[in-house]
C-alpha positions as CSV (number, residue, x, y, z in Angstrom):
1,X,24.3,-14.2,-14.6
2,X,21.2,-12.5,-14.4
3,X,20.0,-10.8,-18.0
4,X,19.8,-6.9,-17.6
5,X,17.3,-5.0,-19.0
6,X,17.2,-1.8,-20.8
7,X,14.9,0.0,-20.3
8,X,13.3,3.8,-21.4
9,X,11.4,5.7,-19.3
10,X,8.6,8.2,-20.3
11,X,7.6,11.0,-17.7
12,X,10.1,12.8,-15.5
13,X,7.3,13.7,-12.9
14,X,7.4,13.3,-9.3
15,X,6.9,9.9,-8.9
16,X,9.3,8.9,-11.6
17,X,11.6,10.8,-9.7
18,X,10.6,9.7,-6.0
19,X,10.3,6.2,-7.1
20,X,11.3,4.6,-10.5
21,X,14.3,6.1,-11.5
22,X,15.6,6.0,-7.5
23,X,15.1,2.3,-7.2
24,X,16.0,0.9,-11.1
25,X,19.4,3.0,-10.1
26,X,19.4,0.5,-7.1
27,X,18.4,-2.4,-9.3
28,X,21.8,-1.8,-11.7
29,X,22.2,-5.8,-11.9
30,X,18.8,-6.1,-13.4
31,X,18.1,-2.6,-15.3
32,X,20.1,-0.1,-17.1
33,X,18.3,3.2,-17.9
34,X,19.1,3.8,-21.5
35,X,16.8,6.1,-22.3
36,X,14.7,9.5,-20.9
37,X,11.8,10.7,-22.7
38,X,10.0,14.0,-21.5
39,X,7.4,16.3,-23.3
40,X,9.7,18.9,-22.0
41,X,13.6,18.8,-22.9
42,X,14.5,20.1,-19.6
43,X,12.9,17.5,-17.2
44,X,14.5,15.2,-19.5
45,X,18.2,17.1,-19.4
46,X,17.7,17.5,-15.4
47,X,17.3,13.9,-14.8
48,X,19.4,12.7,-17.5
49,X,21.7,14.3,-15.8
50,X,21.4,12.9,-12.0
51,X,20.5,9.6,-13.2
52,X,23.8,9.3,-16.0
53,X,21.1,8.6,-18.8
54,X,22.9,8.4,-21.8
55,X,19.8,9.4,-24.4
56,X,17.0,11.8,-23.8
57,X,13.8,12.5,-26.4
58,X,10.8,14.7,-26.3
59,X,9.2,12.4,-28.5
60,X,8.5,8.8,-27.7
61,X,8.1,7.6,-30.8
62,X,11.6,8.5,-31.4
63,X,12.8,6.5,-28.5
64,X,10.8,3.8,-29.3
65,X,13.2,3.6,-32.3
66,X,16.2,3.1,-29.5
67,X,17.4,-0.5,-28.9
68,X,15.7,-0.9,-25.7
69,X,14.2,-3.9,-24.1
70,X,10.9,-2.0,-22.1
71,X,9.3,0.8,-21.9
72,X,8.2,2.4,-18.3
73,X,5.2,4.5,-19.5
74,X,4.4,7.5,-15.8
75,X,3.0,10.3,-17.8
76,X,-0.5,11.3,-16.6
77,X,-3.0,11.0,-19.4
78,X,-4.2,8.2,-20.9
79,X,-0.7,5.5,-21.2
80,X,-3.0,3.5,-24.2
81,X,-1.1,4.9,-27.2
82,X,2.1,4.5,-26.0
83,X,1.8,1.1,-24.6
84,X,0.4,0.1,-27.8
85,X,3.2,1.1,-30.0
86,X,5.8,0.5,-28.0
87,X,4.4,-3.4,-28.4
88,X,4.1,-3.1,-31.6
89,X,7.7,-2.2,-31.6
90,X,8.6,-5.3,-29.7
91,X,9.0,-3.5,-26.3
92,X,7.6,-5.1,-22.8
93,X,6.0,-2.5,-21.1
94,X,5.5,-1.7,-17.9
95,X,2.5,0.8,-16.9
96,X,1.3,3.7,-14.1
97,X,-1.8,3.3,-13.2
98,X,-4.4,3.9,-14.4
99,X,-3.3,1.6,-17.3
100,X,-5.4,3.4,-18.9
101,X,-8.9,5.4,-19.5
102,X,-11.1,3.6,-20.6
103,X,-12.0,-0.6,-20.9
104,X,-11.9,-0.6,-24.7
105,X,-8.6,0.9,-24.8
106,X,-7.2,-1.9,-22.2
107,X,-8.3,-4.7,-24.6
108,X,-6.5,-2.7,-27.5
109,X,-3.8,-2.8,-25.0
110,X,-3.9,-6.0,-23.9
111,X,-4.6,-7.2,-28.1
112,X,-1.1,-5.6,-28.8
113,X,0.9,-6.7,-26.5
114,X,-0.5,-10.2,-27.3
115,X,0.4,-10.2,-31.0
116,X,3.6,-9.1,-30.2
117,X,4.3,-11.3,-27.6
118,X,5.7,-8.7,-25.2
119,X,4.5,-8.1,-21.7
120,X,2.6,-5.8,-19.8
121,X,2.2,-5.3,-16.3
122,X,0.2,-2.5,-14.5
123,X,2.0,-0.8,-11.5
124,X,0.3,-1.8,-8.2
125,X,2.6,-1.5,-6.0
126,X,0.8,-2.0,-3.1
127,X,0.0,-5.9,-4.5
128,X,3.5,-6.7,-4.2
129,X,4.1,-5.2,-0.5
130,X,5.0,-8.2,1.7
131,X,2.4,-6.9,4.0
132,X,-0.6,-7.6,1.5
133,X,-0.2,-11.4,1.4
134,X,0.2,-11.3,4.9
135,X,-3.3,-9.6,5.1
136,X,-4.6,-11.7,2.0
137,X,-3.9,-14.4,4.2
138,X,-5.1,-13.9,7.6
139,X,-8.6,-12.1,5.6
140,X,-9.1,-15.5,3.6
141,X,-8.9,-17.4,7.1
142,X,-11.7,-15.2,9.0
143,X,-14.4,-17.3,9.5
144,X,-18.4,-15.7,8.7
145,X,-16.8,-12.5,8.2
146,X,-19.5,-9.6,8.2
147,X,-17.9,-6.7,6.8
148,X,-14.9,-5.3,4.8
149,X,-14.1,-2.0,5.5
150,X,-12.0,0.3,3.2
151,X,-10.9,4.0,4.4
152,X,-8.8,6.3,2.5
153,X,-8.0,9.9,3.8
154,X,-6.2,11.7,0.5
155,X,-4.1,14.7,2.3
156,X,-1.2,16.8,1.0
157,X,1.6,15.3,-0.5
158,X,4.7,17.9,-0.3
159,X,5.4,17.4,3.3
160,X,5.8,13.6,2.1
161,X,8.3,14.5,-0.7
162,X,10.2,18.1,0.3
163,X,13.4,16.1,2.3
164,X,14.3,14.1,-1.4
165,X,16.7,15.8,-3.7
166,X,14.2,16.2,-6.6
167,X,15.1,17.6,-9.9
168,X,13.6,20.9,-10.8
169,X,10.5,20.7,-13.3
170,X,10.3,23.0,-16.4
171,X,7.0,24.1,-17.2
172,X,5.2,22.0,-20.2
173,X,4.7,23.9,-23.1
174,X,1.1,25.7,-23.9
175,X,0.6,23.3,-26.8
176,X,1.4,20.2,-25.8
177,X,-1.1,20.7,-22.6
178,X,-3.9,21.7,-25.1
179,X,-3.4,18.6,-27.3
180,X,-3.0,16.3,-23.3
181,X,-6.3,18.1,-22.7
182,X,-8.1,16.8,-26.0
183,X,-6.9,13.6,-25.9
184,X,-7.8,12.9,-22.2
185,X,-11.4,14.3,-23.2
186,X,-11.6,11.5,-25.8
187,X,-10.6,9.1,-23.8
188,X,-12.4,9.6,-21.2
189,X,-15.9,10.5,-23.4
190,X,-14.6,6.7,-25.0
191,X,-15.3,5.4,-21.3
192,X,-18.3,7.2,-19.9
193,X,-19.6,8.8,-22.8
194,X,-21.5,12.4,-22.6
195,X,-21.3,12.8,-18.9
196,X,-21.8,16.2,-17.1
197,X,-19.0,17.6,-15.5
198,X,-18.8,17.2,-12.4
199,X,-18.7,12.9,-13.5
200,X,-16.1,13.6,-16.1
201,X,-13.9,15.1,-13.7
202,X,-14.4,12.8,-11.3
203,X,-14.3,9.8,-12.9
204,X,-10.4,10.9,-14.1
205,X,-9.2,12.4,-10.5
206,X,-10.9,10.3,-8.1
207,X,-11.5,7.0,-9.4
208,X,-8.6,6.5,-12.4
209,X,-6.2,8.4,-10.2
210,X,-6.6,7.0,-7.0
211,X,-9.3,4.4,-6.2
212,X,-8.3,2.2,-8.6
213,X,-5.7,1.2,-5.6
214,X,-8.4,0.1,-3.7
215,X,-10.0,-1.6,-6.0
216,X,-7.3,-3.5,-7.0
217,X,-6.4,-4.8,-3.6
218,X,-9.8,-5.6,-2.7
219,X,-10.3,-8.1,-5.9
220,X,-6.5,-9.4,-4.9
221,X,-8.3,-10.4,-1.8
222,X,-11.5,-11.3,-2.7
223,X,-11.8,-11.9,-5.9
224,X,-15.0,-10.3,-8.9
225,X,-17.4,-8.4,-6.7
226,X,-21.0,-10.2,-7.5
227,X,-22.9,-7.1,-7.6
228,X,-22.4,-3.1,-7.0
229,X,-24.8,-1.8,-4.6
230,X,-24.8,1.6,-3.7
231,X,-22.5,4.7,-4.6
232,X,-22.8,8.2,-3.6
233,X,-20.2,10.8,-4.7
234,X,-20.0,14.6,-3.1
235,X,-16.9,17.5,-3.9
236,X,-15.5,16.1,-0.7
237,X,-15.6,12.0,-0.9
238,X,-16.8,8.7,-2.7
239,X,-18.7,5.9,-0.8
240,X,-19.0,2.9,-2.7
241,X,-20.8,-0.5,-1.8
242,X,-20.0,-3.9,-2.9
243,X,-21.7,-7.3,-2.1
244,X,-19.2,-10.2,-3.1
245,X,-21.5,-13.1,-2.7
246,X,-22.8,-12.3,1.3
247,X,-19.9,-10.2,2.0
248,X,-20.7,-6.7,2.4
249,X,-17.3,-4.3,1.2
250,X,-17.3,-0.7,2.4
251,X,-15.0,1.9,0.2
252,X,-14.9,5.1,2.1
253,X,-12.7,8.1,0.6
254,X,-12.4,11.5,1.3
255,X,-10.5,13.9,0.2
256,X,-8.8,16.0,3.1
257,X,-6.3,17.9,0.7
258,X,-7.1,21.2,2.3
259,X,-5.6,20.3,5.8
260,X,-2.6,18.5,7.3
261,X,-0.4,16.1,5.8
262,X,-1.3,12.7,7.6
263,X,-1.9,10.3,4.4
264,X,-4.0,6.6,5.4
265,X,-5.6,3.7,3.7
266,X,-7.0,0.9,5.6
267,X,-8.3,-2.4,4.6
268,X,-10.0,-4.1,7.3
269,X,-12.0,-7.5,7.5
270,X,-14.6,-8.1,10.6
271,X,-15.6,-11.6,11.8
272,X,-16.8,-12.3,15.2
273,X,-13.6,-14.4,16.5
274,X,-10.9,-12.2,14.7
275,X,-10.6,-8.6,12.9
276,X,-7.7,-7.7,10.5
277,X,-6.7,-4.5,9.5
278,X,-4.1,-3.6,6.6
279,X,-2.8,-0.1,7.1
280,X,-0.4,1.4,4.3
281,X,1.5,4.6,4.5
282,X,2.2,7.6,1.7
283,X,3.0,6.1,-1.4
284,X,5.6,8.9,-1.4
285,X,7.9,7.4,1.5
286,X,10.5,4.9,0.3
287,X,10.5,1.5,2.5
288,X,7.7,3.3,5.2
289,X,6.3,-0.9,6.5
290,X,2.4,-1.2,5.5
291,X,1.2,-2.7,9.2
292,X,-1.0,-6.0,9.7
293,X,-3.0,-5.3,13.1
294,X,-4.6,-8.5,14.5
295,X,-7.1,-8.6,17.3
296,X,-8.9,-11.7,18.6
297,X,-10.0,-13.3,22.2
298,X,-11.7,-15.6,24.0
299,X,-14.9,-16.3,22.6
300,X,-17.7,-15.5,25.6
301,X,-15.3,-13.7,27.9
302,X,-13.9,-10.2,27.6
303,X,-10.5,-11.3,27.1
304,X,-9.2,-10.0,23.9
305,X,-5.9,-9.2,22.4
306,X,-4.3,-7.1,20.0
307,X,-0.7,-7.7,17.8
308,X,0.4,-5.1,15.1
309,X,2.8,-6.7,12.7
310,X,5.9,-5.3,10.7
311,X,6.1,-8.0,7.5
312,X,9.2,-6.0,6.0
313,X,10.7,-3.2,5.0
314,X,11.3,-3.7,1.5
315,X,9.9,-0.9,-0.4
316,X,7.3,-2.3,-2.2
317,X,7.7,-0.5,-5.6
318,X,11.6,-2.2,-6.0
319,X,9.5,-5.4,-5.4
320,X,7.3,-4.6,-8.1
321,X,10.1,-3.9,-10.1
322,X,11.8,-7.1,-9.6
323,X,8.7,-9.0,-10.6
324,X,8.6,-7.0,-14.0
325,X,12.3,-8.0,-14.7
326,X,11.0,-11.9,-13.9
327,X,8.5,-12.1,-15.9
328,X,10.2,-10.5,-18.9
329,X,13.1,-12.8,-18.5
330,X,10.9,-15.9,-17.5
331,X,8.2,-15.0,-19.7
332,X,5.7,-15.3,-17.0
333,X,2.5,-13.9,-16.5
334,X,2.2,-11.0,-13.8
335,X,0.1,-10.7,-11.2
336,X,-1.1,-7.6,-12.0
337,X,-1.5,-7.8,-15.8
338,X,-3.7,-6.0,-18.0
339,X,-6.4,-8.7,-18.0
340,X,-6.3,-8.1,-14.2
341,X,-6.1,-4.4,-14.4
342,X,-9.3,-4.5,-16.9
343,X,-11.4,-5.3,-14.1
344,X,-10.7,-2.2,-12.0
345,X,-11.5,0.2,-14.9
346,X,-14.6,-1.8,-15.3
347,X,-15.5,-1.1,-12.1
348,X,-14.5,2.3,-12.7
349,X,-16.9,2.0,-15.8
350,X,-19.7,1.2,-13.2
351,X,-19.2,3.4,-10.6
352,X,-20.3,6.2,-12.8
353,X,-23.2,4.2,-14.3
354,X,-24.6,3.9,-10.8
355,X,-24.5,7.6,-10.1
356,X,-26.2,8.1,-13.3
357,X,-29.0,5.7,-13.3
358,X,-29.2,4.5,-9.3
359,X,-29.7,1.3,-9.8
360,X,-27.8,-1.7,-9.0
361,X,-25.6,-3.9,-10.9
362,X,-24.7,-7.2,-11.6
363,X,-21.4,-8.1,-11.9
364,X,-19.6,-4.6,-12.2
365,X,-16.4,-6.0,-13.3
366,X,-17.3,-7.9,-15.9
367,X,-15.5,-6.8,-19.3
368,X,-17.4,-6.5,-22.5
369,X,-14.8,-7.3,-25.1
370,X,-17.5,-6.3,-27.9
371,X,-15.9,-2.9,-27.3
372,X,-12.7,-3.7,-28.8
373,X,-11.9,-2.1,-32.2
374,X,-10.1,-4.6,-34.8
């Protein structure tokens, strides 16, 4: 019989809604949502409601007090209080990204969840999307590959999210945004210290919110980067350069939020017998198939050939879901732990070094654990 899990969730937002709560409904043999925590008592009521939550808080410290197996942490901010607490309470956790702000606060992260001998796993969803190993597989295989390209076009999300029966959100009270606002400042001064602006901002909405996807999938593939060559970052998009070992890898994102809604993120590897590319849709449609494309040919001739593969249609967030419930049961290791997801705020960490000081670095994602606190 398999052992269900209860679990409270933290953060009623939009992809709680879209995602989590939808699919642990669906999982009912694995989870049981016991518990709703919300900074505001509505959100929680409203999806108390839909979902047939028996318990709702405000507060999670409170619910951390509930008899509850794990803790889903999908507030914005910075999840490194929570998580730690709720390990300290003897929860298993299971984390948004970014898992956090800041590489010090992942090793106190990581350190907690250690003593307590609980897990914690960092939502990547897109690591556990059939079509991933697929690519994983078929990139490993090119021979004298000379390029990996990465393209993200960021585009409005509403069109992607208007046809779900969404609960209605209640505005966040005045003081509780004012104390989010100081505490992300912390954090993120705790990560890249007294940077202007213009970094600060976009260290927390470009590269903790959203590249952090593509850095993760690029070390599932490839492993550490070896150096961090070149980074240049305007109002309207990030270029980054990586060498891992001779491989040249090319992150390209823009932000197009200002015009239609046509969401893409490619991953594609170049070698002169075969090129691969790994196209994934709006992490807002449920079970939309990520794509493996496939062109080779005849090597000195003109023929060439092109396949586009569909790996599956399992959404790959209830995949990710089902891995957490494993390794909590199994007491197994995830994929994408914190020790894993350390290396992608590194990187983070490093990004904005670069556009400080210009100059190249050696192994970006290396983690300095002299920064954790005891």
């Amino acid at each position: 019989m398999t052992r269900r899990l209860k679990v409270g969730v933290v953060g009623a937002g939009l992809i709680a809604q879209v995602m989590h709560l939808n699919y642990l409904r669906e999982l009912s043999d694995e989870f049981e949502i016991a518990a709703l925590c919300d900074i505001s008592d509505a959100n929680a009521a409203n999806n108390a409601a839909r979902y047939n939550i028996p318990a709702t808080f405000s507060d999670w410290r409170e619910m951390l007090k509930e008899p509850i197996d794990a803790v889903f942490i999908l507030t914005s901010g910075s999840h490194a209080p929570i998580a730690i607490e709720a390990a300290r309470a003897g929860k298993h956790v299971l984390v948004e990204k970014p898992m956090c702000f800041s590489v010090a606060e992942g090793l106190e992260m990581q350190e907690a969840a250690r003593e307590a001998g609980t897990t914690l796993m960092v939502a990547y969803p897109k690591r556990y999307d059939p079509a991933f190993a697929r690519f994983r597989e078929l990139a490993v295989a090119t021979e004298n590959p000379a390029l990996m390209r990465v393209t993200t076009f960021e585009s409005p999300f509403i069109p992607y999210v208007r046809h779900y029966s969404l609960a209605p959100v209640s505005p966040i009270p005045a003081d509780a945004i004012a104390t989010w606002k100081a505490e992300t400042h912390a954090s993120i001064t705790r990560a890249i210290g007294d940077a202007d602006p213009f970094l600060r901002q976009s260290y927390h909405a470009v590269l903790l919110d959203t590249l952090v996807h593509e850095l993760n999938t690029i070390r599932g593939v490839l492993g550490e980067p070896t150096s961090l060559e070149y980074a240049d970052l305007t109002t309207a998009g990030l270029t980054v350069i990586f060498k891992f070992d001779e491989l040249t890898v090319s992150i390209n994102w823009l932000d197009l939020q200002g015009g239609f809604t046509r969401y893409e993120m490619e991953f594609a590897i170049y070698g002169p017998d075969s090129r691969v590319t790994l196209s994934f849709p709006s992490p807002f449609l449920r079970s939309a198939p990520a794509t493996v494309e496939i062109v080779d040919g005849e090597t000195g001739t003109a023929a060439s050939r092109s396949v586009s593969e569909i790996v599956s249609y399992e959404s790959s967030f209830k995949l990710e879901l089902k891995a957490f419930h494993g390794h909590v049961v199994n007491g197994t290791e995830p994929v994408t732990s914190a020790a894993d997801a350390l290396h992608d705020l590194a990187l983070c960490e490093a990004i904005i070094r670069f556009l400080q000081t210009r100059e190249p670095i050696e192994n970006p994602s290396a983690i300095d654990a002299s920064v954790l606190v005891h």
